[in-house]
GUVO-776756 format. One line per 10 residues: number of its first residue (from 1); their letters; for each residue x, y, z of C-alpha. Coordinates in steps of 0.001 Angstrom, whole numbers, m for minus. Example, Ala and Ser with C-alpha at 12.3 -4.5 7.8 and 13.67 -1.06 7.14 Angstrom:
<recs>
1) AS) 12300 m4500 7800 ~ 13670 m1060 7140 .
</recs>
This chain:
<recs>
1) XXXXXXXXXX) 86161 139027 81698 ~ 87607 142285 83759 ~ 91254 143123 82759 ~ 93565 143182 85087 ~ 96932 145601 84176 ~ 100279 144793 85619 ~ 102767 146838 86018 ~ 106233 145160 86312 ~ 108973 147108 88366 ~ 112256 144957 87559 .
11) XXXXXXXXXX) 113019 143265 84496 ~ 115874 140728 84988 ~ 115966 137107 85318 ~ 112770 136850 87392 ~ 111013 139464 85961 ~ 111330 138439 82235 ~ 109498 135805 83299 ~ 106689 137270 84274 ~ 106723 139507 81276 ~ 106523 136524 79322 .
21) XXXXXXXXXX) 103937 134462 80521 ~ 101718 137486 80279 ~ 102892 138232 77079 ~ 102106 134924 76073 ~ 98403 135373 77077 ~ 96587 134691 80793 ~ 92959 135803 80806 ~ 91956 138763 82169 ~ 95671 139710 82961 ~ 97527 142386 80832 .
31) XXXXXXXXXX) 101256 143701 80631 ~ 100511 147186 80800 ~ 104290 148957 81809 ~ 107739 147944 82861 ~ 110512 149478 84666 ~ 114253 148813 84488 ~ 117321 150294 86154 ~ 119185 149323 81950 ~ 117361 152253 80172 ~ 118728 151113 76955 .
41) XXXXXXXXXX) 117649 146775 77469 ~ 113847 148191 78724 ~ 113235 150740 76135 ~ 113931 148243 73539 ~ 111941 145791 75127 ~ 109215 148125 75362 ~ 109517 148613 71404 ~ 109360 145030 70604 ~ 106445 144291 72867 ~ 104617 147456 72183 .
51) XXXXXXXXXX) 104100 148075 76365 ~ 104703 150940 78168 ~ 108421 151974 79345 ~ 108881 153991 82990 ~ 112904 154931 83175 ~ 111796 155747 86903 ~ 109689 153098 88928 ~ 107773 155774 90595 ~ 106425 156948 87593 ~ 105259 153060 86527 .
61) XXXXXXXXXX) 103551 153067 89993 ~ 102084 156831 89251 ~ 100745 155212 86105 ~ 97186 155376 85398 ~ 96963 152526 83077 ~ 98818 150358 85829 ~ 95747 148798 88315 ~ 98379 146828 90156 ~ 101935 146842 90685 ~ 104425 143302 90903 .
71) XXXXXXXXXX) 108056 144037 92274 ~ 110946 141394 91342 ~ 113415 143611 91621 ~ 116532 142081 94093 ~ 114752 141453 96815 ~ 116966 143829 99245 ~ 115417 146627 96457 ~ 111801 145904 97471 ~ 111034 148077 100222 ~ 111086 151568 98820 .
81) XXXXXXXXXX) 109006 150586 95802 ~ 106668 148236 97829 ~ 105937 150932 100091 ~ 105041 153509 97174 ~ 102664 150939 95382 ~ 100816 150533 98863 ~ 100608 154344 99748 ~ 98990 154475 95901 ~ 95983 151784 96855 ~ 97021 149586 94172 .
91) XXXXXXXXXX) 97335 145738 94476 ~ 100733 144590 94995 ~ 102736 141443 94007 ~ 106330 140981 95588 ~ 108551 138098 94561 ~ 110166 135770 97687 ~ 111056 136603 99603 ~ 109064 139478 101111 ~ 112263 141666 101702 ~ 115817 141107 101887 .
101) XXXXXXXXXX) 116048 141946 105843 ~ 113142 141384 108447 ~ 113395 144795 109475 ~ 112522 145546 105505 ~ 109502 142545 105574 ~ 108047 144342 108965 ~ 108230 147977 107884 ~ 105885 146673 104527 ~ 103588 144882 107084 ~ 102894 148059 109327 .
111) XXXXXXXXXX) 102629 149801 106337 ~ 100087 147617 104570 ~ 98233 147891 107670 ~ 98151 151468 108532 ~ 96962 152147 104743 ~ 94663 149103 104592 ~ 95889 148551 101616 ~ 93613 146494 99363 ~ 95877 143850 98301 ~ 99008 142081 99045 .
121) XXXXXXXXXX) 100700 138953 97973 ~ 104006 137004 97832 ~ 105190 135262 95068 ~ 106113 131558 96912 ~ 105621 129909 93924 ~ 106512 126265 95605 ~ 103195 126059 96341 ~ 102215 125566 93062 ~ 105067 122893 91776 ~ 102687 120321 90843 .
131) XXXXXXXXXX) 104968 117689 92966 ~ 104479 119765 95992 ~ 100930 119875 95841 ~ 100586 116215 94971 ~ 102793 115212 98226 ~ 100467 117687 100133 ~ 97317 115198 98643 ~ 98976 111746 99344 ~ 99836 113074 103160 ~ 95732 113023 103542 .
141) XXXXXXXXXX) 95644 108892 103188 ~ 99506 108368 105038 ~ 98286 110040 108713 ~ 100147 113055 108472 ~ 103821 113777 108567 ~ 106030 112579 111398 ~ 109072 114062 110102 ~ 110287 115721 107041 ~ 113508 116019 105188 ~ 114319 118367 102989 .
151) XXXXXXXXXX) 117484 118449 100552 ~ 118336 120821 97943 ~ 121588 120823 95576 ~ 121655 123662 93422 ~ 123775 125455 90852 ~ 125349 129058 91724 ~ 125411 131367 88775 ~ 127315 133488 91466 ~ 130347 131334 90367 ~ 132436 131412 87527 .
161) XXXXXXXXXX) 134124 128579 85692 ~ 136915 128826 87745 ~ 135589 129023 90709 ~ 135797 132474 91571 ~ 133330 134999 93015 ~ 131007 136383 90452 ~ 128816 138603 92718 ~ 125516 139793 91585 ~ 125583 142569 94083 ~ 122083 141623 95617 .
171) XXXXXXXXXX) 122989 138046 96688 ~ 120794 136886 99885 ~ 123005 133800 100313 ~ 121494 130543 100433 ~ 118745 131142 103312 ~ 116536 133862 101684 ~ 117494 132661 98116 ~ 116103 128866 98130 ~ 115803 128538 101769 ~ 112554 130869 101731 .
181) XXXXXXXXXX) 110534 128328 99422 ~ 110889 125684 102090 ~ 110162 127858 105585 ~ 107075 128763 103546 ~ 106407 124889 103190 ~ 105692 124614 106734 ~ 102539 126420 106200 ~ 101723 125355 102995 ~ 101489 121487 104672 ~ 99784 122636 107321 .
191) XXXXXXXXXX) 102452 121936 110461 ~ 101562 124571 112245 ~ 103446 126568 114057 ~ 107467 126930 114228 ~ 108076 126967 117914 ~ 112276 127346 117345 ~ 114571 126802 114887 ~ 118860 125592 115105 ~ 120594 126330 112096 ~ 124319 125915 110692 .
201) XXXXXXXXXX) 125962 128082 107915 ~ 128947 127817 105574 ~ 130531 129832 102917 ~ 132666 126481 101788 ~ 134002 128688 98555 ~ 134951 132425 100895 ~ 131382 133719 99476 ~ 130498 136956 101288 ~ 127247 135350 102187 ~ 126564 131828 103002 .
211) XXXXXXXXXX) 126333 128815 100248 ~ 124873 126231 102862 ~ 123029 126128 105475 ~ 121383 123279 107515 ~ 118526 124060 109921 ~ 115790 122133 111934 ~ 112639 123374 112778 ~ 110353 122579 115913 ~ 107157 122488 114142 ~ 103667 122159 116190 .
221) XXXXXXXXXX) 103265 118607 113952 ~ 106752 117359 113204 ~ 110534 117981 113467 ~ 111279 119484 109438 ~ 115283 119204 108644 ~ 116182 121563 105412 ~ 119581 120689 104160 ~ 120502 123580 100939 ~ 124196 123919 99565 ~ 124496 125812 96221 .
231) XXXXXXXXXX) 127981 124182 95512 ~ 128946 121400 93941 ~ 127350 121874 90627 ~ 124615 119483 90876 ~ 120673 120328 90807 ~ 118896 117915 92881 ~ 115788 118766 95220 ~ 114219 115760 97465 ~ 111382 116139 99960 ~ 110710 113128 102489 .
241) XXXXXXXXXX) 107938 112957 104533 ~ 107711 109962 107326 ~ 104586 109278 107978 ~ 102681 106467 110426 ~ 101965 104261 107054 ~ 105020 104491 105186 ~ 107218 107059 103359 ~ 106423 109752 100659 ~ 109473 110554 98494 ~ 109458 113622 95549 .
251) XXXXXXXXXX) 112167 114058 93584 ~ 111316 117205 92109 ~ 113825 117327 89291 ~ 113277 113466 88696 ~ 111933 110810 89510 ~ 108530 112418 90633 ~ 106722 111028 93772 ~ 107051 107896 95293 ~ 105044 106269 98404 ~ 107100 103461 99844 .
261) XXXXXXXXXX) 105856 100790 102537 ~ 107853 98555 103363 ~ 109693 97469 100431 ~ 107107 97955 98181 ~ 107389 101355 95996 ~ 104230 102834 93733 ~ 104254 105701 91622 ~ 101953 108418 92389 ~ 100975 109989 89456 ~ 100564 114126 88717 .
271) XXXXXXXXXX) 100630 116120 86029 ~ 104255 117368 85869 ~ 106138 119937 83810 ~ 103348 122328 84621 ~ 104576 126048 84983 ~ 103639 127599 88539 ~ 103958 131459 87726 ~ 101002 131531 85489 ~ 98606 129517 87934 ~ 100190 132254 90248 .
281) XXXXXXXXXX) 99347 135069 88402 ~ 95653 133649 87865 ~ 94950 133714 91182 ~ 96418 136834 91889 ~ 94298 137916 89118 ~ 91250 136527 90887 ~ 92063 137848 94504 ~ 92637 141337 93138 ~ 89267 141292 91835 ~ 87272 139906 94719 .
291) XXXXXXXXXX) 86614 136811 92963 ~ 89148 134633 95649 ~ 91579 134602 98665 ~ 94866 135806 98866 ~ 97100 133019 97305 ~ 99937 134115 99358 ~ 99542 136803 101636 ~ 101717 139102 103103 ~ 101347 137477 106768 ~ 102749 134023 105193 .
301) XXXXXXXXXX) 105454 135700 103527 ~ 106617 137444 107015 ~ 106647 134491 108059 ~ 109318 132906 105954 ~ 111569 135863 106349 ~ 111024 135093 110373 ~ 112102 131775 110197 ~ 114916 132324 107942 ~ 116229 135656 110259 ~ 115592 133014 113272 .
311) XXXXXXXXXX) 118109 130504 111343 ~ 121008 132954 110855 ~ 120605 134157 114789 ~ 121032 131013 115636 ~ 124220 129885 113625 ~ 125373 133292 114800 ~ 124671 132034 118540 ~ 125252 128303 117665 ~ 121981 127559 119814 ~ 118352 127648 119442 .
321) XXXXX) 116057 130374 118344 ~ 112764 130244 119838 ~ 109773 131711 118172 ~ 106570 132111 117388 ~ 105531 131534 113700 .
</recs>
């Protein structure tokens, strides 16, 4: 099988994570270099894992041993070094959301397109929750979705133990950091477009950015309702869908997925605790060497950022956004 060798430009949170499922092995993927603004943390990672070390992310993207580039930096750090990988014809991976500002996600877009660059994709790795994709299955046999719900409860690591502020200095606030993964649903399930979008923000705790948001979308196939607040100290995630012959229910974090009608509940059974990054990274794999599709390209990943800039206009305006997505 042809080798594929990634380049990793960020090593944090998000990026060990990639270095570490392709550590642990994915055919025909290799980790060929990293980057890292802590000299000291990727040198010695470098030494323990016997992969290249680039102090400067230009040079990683300069490398010649590097065929193709993935950037999970902060995502309000992705421009500059998503614009050097595509000006160097290699493929790119970005990490959700596209960019940190729409103006950031469109500049990539034109500049993808000018170069005709060879290959782009966004990490929107709900797509690949096995959940997710078993909801997406059951919807076939329920007559599609009438409405969908959407609630998140999720931890801040922002926060301290007291309650206090603990910024990262890259925060995107509650839209673009778990709001993204849903907007994206909309295509994912196949609801077409987003014709407009109301949203409502809060920053409950004083957080420079928001903590919560509720929005509705205007889909072409059904109202969606997302409802995120990373306060609280709970981790929860439920997705409803209403359909014409009952109700699908996943409980992501635990009870799995549900169909109810009527009264009567059954289990529908997936295969769960299944990591998505490395079923990602295969099929990134495969699209950068002709052998598939795009998992998640960079159109779809515009997208989200759309929807989620529409959102903040309109708790800004306290109206509707109209759009076409």
């Amino acid at each position: 099988m042809q080798t594929l060798s990634i380049g990793l430009v960020g090593l944090g949170r998000h990026g060990m994570r990639y270095a570490r499922h392709l550590l642990d092995g994915i055919p025909g993927l290799a980790l060929a270099a990293v980057s890292r603004r802590d000299v000291a943390a990727g040198e010695a990672f470098a030494r323990e894992t016997d992969v290249r070390f680039h102090a400067d992310w230009r040079a990683l993207v300069e490398d010649a041993a590097v065929d193709a580039v993935a950037v999970v930096t902060p995502h309000d750090l992705h421009t500059e070094p998503c614009l050097a990988v595509i000006a160097a014809g290699k493929a790119l991976l970005v990490e959700k959301p596209l960019a940190g500002r729409l103006e950031d996600g469109e500049a990539i877009a034109r500049a993808a397109a000018a170069a005709r660059a060879p290959f782009i994709a966004v990490a929107q790795t709900l797509r690949y929750e096995p959940g997710v994709r078993a909801l997406r299955d059951a919807l076939v046999s329920m007559g599609g979705p009438l409405a969908i719900h959407v609630l998140l409860r999720g931890e801040d690591r922002n926060v301290g133990p007291d309650g206090a502020w603990r910024p990262r200095g890259h925060d995107g606030g509650a839209l673009l950091d778990a709001g993204v993964h849903f907007f994206d649903l909309v295509a994912f399930l196949g609801l077409g477009r987003v014709r407009r979008a109301f949203a409502r923000v809060d920053r409950a705790l004083g957080y420079p950015v928001e903590d919560s948001f509720t929005a509705i979308l205007e889909t072409d196939a059904c109202p969606v309702t997302i409802d995120v607040t990373r306060i609280g100290g709970t981790r929860c995630e439920l997705i409803e869908v209403l359909t014409p012959r009952g109700t699908l229910l996943l409980d992501r974090f635990g009870g799995g997925l549900t169909r109810i009608v009527g009264r009567e509940r059954t289990d529908v059974a997936y295969a769960r605790d299944v990591a998505t990054l490395p079923h990602f990274l295969a099929d990134f794999r495969d699209a950068a060497l002709g052998r598939a599709p795009v998992p998640v390209t960079l159109d779809e990943g515009l997208r989200a950022l759309r929807i989620a800039e529409a959102c903040r206009d309109s708790a800004r305006r306290e109206a509707w956004v109209a759009l076409e997505t």
